[in-house]
C-alpha positions as a Markdown table, in Angstrom:
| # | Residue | x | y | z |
|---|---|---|---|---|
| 1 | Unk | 302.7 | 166.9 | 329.2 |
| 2 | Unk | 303.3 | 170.7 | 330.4 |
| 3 | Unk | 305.3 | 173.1 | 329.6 |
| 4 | Unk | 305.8 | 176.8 | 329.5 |
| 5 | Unk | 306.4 | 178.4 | 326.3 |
| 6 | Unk | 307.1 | 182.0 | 324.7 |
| 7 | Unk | 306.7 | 182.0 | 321.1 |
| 8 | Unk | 310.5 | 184.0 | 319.6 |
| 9 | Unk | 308.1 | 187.0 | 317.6 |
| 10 | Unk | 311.3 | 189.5 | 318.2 |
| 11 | Unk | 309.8 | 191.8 | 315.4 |
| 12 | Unk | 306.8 | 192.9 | 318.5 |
| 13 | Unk | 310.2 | 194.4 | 320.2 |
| 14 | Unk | 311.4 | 196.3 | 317.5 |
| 15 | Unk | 311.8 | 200.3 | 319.4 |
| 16 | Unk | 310.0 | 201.8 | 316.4 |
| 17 | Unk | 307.4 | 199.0 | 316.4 |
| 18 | Unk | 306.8 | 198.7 | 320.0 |
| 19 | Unk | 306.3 | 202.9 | 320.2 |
| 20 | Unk | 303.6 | 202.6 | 317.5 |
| 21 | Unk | 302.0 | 199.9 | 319.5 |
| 22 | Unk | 302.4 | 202.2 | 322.4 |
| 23 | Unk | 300.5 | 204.9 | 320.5 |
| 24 | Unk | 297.7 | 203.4 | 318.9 |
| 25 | Unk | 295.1 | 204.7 | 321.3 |
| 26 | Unk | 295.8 | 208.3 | 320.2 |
| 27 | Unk | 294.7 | 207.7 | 316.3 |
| 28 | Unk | 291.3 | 206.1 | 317.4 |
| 29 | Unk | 289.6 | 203.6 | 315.7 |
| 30 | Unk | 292.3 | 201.5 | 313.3 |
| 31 | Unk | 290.8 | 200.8 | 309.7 |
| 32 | Unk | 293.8 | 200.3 | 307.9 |
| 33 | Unk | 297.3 | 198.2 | 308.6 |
| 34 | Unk | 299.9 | 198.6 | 306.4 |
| 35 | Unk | 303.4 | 196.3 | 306.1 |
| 36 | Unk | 305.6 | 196.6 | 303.7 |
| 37 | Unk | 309.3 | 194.5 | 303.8 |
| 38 | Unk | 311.5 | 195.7 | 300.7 |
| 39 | Unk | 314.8 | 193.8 | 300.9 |
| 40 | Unk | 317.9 | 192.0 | 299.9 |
| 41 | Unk | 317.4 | 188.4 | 299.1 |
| 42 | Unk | 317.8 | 185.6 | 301.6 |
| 43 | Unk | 320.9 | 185.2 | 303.2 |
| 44 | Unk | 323.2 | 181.5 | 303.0 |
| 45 | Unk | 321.7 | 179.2 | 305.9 |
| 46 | Unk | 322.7 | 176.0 | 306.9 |
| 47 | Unk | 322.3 | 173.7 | 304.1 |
| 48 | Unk | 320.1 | 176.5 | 302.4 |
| 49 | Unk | 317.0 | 175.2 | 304.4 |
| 50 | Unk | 315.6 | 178.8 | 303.8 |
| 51 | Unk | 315.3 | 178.0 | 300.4 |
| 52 | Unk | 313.8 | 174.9 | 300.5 |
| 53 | Unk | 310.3 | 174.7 | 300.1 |
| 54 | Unk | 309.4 | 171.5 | 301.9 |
| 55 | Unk | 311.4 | 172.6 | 304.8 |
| 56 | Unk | 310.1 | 176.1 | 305.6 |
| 57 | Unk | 306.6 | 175.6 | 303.9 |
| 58 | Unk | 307.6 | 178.7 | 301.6 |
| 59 | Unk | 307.9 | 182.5 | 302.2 |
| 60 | Unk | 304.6 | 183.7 | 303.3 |
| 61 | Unk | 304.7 | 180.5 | 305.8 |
| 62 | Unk | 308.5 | 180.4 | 307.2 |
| 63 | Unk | 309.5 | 184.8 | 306.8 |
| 64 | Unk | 306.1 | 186.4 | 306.9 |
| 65 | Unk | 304.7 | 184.6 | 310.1 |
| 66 | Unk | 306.1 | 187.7 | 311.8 |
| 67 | Unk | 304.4 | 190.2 | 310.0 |
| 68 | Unk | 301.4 | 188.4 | 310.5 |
| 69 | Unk | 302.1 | 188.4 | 314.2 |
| 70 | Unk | 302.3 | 192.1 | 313.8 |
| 71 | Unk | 299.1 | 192.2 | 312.0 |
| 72 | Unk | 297.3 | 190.5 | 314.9 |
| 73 | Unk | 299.5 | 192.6 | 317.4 |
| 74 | Unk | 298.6 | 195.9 | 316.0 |
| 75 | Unk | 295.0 | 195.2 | 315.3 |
| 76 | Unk | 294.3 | 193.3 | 318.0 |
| 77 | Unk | 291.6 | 191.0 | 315.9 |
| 78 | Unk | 291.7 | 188.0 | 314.2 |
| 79 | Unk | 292.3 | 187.4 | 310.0 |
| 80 | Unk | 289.0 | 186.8 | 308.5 |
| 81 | Unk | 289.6 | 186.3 | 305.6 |
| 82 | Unk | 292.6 | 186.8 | 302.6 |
| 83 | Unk | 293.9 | 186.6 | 299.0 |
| 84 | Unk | 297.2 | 186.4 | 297.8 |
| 85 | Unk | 299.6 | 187.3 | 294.3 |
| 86 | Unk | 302.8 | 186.4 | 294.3 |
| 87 | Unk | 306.4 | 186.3 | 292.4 |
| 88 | Unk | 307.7 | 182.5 | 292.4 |
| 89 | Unk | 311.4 | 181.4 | 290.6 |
| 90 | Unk | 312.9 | 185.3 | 290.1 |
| 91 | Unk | 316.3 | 184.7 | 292.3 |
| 92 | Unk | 316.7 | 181.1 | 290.4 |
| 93 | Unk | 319.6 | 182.1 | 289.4 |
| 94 | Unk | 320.8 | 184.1 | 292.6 |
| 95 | Unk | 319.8 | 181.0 | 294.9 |
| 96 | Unk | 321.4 | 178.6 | 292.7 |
| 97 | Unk | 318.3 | 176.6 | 291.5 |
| 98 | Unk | 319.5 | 176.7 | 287.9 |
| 99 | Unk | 322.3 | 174.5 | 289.4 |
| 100 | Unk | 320.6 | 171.7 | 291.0 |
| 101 | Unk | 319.8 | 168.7 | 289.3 |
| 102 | Unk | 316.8 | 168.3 | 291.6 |
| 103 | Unk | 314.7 | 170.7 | 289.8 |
| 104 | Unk | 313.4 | 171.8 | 293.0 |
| 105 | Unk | 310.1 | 174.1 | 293.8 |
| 106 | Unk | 311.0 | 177.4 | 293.6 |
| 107 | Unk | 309.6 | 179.8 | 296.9 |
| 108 | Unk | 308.1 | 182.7 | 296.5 |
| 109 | Unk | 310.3 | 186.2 | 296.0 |
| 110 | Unk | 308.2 | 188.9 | 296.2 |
| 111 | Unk | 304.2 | 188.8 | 297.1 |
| 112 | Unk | 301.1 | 191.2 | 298.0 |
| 113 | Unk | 298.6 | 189.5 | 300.2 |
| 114 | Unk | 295.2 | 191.5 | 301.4 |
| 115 | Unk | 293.6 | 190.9 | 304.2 |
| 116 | Unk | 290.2 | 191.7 | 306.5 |
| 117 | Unk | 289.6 | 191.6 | 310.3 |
| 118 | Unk | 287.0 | 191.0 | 313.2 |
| 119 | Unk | 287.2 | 191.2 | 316.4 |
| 120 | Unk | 288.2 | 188.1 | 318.4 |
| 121 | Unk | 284.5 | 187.6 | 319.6 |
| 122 | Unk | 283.4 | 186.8 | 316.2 |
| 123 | Unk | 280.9 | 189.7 | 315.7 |
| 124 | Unk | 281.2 | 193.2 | 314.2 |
| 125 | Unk | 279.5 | 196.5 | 315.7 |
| 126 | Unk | 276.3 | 196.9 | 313.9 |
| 127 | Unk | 275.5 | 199.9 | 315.6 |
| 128 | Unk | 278.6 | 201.6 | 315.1 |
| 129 | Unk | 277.5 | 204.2 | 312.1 |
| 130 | Unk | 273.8 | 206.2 | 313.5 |
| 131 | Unk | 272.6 | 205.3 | 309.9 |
| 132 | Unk | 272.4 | 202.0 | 307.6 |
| 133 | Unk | 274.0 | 202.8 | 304.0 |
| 134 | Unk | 272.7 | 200.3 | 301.3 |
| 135 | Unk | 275.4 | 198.6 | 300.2 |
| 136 | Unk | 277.8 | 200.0 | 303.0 |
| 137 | Unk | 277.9 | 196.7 | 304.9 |
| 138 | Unk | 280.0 | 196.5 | 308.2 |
| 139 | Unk | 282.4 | 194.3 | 306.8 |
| 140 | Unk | 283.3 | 197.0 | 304.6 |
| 141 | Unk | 283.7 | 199.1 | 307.8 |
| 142 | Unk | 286.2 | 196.7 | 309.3 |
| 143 | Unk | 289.8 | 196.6 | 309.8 |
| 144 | Unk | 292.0 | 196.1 | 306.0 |
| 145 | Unk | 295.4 | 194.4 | 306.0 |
| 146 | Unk | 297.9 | 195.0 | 303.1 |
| 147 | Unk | 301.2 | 193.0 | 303.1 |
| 148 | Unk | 303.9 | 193.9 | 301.0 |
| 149 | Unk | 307.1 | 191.9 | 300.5 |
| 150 | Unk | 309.8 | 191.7 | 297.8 |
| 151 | Unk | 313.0 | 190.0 | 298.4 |
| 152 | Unk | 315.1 | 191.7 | 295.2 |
| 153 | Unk | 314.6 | 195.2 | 296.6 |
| 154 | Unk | 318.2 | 195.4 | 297.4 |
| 155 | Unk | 319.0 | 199.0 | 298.9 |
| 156 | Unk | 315.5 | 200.2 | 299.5 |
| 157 | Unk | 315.5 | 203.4 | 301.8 |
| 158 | Unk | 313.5 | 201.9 | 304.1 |
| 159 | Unk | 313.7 | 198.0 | 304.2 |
| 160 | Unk | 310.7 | 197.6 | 306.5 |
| 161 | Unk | 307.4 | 200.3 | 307.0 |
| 162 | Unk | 304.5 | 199.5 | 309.0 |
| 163 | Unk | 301.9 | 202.3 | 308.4 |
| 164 | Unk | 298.2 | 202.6 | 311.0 |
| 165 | Unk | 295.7 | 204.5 | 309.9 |
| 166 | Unk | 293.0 | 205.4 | 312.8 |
| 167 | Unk | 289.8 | 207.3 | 312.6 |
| 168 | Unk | 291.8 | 210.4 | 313.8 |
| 169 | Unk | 295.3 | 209.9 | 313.4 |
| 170 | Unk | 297.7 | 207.7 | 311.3 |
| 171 | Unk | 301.2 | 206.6 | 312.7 |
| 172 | Unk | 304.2 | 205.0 | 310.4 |
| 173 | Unk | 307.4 | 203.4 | 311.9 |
| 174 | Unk | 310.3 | 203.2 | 309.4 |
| 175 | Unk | 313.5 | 200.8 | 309.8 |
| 176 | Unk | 316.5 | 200.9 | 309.7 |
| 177 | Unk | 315.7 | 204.3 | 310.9 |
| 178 | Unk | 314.0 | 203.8 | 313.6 |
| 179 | Unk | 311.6 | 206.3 | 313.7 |
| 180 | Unk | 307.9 | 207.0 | 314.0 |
| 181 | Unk | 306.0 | 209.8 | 312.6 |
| 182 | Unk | 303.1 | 210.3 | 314.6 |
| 183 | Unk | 300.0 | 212.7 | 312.8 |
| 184 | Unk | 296.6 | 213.6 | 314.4 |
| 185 | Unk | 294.2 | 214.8 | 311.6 |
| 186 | Unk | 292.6 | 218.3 | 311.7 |
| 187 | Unk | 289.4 | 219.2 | 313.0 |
| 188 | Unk | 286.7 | 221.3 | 312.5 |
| 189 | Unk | 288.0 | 224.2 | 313.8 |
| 190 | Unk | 291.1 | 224.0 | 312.4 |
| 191 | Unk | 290.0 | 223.1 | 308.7 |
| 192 | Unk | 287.4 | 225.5 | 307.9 |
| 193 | Unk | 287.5 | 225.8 | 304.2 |
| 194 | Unk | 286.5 | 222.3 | 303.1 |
| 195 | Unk | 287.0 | 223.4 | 299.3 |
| 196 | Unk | 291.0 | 223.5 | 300.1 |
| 197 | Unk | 292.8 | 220.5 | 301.0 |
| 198 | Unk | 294.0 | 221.1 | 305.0 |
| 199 | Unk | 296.0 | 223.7 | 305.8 |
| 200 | Unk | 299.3 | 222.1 | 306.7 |
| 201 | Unk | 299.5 | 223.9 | 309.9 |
| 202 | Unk | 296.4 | 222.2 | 311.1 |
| 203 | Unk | 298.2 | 218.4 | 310.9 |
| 204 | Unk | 299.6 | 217.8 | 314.1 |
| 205 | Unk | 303.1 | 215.9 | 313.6 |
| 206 | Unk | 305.2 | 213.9 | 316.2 |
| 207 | Unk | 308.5 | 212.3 | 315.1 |
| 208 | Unk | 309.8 | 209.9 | 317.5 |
| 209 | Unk | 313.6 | 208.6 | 317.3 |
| 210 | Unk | 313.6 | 204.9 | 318.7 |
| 211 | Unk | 317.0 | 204.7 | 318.2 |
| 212 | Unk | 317.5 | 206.0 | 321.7 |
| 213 | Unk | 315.9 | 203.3 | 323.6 |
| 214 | Unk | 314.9 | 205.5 | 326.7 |
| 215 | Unk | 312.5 | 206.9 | 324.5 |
| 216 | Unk | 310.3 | 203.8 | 324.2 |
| 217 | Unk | 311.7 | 201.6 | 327.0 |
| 218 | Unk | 312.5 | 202.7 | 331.2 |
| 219 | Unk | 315.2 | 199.7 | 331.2 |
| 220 | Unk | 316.8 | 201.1 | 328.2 |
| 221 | Unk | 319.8 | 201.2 | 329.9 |
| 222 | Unk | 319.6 | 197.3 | 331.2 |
| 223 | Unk | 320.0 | 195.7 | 328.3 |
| 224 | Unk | 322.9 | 195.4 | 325.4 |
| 225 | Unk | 323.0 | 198.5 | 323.1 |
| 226 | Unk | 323.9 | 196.4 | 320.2 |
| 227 | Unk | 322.4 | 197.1 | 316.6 |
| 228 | Unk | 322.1 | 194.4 | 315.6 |
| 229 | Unk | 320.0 | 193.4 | 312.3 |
| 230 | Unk | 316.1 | 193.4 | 315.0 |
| 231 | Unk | 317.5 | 196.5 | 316.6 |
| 232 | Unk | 318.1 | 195.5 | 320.0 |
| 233 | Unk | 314.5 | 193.7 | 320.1 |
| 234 | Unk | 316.2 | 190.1 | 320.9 |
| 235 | Unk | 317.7 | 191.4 | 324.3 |
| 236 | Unk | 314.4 | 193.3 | 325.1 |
| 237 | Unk | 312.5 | 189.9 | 324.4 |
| 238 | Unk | 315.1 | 188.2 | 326.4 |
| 239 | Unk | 314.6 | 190.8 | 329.0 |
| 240 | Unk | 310.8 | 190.0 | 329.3 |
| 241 | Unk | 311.5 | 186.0 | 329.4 |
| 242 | Unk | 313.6 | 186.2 | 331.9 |
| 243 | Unk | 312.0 | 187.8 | 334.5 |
| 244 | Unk | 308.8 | 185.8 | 333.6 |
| 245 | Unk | 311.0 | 182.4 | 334.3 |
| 246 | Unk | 312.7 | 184.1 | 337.3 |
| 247 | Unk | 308.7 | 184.5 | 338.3 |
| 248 | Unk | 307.6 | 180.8 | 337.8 |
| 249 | Unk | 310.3 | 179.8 | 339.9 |
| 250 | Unk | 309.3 | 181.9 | 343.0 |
| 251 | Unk | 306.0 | 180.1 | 342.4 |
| 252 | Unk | 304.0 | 183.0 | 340.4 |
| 253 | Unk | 302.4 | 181.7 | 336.8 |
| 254 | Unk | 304.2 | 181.8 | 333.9 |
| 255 | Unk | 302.6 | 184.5 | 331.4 |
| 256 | Unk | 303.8 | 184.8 | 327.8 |
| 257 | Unk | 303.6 | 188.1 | 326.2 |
| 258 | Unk | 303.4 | 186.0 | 323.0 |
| 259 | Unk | 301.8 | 182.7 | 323.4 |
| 260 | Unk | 301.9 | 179.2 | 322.1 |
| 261 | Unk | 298.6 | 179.9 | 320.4 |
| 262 | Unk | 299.9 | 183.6 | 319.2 |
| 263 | Unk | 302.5 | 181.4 | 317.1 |
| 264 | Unk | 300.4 | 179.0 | 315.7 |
| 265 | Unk | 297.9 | 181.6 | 315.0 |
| 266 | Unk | 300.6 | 183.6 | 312.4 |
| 267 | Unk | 301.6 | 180.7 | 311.2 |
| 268 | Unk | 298.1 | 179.8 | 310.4 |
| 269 | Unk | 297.1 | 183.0 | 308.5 |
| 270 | Unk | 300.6 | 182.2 | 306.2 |
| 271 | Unk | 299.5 | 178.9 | 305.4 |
| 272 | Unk | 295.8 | 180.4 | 304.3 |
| 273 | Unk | 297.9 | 183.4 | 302.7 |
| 274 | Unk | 299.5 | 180.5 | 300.6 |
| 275 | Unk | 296.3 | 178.6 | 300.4 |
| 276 | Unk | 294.7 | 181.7 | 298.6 |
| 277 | Unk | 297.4 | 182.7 | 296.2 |
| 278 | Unk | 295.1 | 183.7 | 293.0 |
| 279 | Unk | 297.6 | 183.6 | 290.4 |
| 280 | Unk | 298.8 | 180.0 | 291.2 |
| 281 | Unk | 299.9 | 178.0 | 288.6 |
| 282 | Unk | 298.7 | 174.6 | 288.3 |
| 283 | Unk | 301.4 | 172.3 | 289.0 |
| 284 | Unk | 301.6 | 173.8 | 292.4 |
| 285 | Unk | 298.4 | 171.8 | 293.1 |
| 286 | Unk | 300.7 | 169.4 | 292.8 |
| 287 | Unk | 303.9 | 170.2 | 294.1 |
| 288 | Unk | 304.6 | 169.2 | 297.8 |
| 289 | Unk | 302.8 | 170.1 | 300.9 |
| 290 | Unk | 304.4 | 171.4 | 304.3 |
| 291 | Unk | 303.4 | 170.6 | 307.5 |
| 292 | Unk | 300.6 | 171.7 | 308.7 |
| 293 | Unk | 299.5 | 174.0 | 311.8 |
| 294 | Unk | 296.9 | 173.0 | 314.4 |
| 295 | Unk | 294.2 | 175.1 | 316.2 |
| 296 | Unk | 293.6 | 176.2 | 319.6 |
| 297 | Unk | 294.3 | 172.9 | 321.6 |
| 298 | Unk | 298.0 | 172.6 | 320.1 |
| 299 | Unk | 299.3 | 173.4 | 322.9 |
| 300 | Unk | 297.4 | 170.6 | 324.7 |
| 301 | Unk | 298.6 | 168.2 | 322.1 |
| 302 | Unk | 302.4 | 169.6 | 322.3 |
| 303 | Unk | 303.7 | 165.9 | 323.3 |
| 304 | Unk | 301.8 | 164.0 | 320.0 |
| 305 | Unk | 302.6 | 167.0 | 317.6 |
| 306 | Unk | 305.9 | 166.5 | 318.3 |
| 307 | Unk | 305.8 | 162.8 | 317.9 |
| 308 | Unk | 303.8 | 163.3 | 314.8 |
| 309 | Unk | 303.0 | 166.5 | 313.6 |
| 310 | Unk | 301.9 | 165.3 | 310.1 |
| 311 | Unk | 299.2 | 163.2 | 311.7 |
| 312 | Unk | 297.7 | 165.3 | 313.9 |
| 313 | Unk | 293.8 | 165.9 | 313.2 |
| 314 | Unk | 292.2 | 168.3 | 316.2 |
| 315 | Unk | 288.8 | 170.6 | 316.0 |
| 316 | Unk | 289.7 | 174.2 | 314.4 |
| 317 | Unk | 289.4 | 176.9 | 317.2 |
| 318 | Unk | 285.3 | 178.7 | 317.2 |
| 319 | Unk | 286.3 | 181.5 | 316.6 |
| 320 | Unk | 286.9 | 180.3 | 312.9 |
| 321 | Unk | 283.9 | 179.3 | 312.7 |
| 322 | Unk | 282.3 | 182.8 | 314.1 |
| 323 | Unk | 284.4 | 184.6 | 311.7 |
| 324 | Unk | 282.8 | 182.6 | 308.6 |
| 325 | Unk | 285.6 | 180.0 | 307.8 |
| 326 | Unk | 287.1 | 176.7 | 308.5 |
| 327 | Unk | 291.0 | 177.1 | 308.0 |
| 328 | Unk | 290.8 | 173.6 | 306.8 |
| 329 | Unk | 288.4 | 174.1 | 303.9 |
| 330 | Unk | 288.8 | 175.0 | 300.5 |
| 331 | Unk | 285.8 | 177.8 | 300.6 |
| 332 | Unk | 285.0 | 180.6 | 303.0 |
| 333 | Unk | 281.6 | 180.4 | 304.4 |
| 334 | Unk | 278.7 | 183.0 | 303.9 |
| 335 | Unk | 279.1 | 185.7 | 307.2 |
């Protein structure tokens, strides 16, 4: 069984989002990734399936795969390893639990989850520092993840921030308005008096307004200026698929900008992100699982996972096993 697929991650299209991703080689080395969503609660869905913790496998699973897809985007690395703290059971009243006779799990309204990277090969530059600190292990020289969401932040100034911090330079996209402030930090020359914080004058700043498409896309003026609640990031997705179909039918490959495996990969680091929650109460060792996600060779297996997903046993990917854990096990291993 074949098919060609393109994994819906919208939030990678995002104008502000897309022009930080467009300028991360000008801040240099990225140690620190930053996403913050601050927000209204859920909206009424269908049935209120986005409530429902059996059928979305719960906030950080169902909502926050995106951001974890950014996390991956941005850094361009893999989720070594995280730990989680989170608000369960606040909007009980505003989701109409207290209603229901069912007594049903609550899911999670508001959470912080931290996070550390590697590179996709597995390994981490040794040699990157001329000198070996003691205690200064090149773990702690990696890439850091923070995740912020709260879903009772209800008119927020900015609803969503994603903030990169680079060796020499930090950039930080705000929505809804659709900018990016772009800084390069001062050098030698320009800070000279290390006894004074930096003269502002020697910060370089950029602001970028996304909210005029042609300044992050050429075809801004091919596709629907709508605002839409993604910002126009739907059509621009659309945009991309299309033309990659319109390619496989001329006989060319079908290439994904966001794979299969890039989906089951955020999903992944949500279910771990839920896995590691440390202020988890006990009966939620009990409570019921969701479905789980499958390594590497999903894809492969698309015909039987949809047959029966719940069933499905395959070999996690290496590169689990390079970066020191097993998805599928309680404990991380020893790097």
């Amino acid at each position: 069984f074949e098919a060609n697929i393109w994994v819906a991650m919208e939030y990678r299209y995002i104008p502000a989002i897309q022009k930080l991703h467009q300028l991360l080689p000008t801040i240099g080395e990225i140690k620190n990734v930053t996403i913050r969503e601050n927000r209204f609660p859920f909206l009424t869905k269908i049935d209120e399936w986005n409530k429902d913790f059996e059928k979305t496998g719960d906030t950080l699973v169902e909502k926050c795969c995106h951001f974890f897809d950014l996390f991956r985007f941005i850094s361009g690395q893999e989720m070594r390893s995280c730990t989680s703290k989170v608000h369960r059971g606040l909007l009980d009243e505003h989701y109409g639990y207290d209603r229901r006779e069912d007594n049903p799990f609550p899911i999670i309204d508001s959470a912080y989850v931290l996070l550390d990277f590697l590179p996709r090969n597995g390994s981490v530059n040794q040699n990157r520092c001329s000198r070996n600190y003691v205690g200064a292990t090149p773990l702690q020289q990696s890439t850091l993840g923070c995740l912020e969401l709260c879903m009772f932040a209800d008119g927020s100034r900015h609803q969503e921030e994603i903030i990169v911090t680079g060796m020499r330079g930090r950039l930080e996209a705000y929505l809804p308005e659709n900018k990016v402030f772009h800084y390069t930090r001062p050098n030698a020359n320009d800070w000279v008096d290390r006894s004074l914080p930096p003269p502002r004058s020697s910060i370089k700043e950029e602001v970028i307004d996304c909210s005029n498409l042609s300044n992050v896309y050429s075809f801004a003026d091919e596709i629907p200026q709508h605002a839409g609640h993604h910002y126009c990031s739907t059509a621009i997705e659309w945009k991309y698929l299309i033309e990659q179909v319109e390619n496989w039918q001329k006989g060319d490959e079908f290439v994904p900008q966001v794979s299969l495996e890039d989906g089951i990969a955020a999903v992944e680091m949500g279910m771990k992100a839920q896995a590691n929650i440390s202020n988890k109460a006990q009966v939620e060792e009990k409570c019921p699982k969701p479905l789980v996600a499958f390594s590497t060779k999903s894809s492969e297996h698309l015909l039987n996972l949809a047959i029966d997903v719940a069933k499905i046993s395959i070999t996690p990917k290496q590169s689990e096993v390079d970066f020191g854990y097993n998805l599928y096990e309680e404990e991380e291993k020893g790097l």
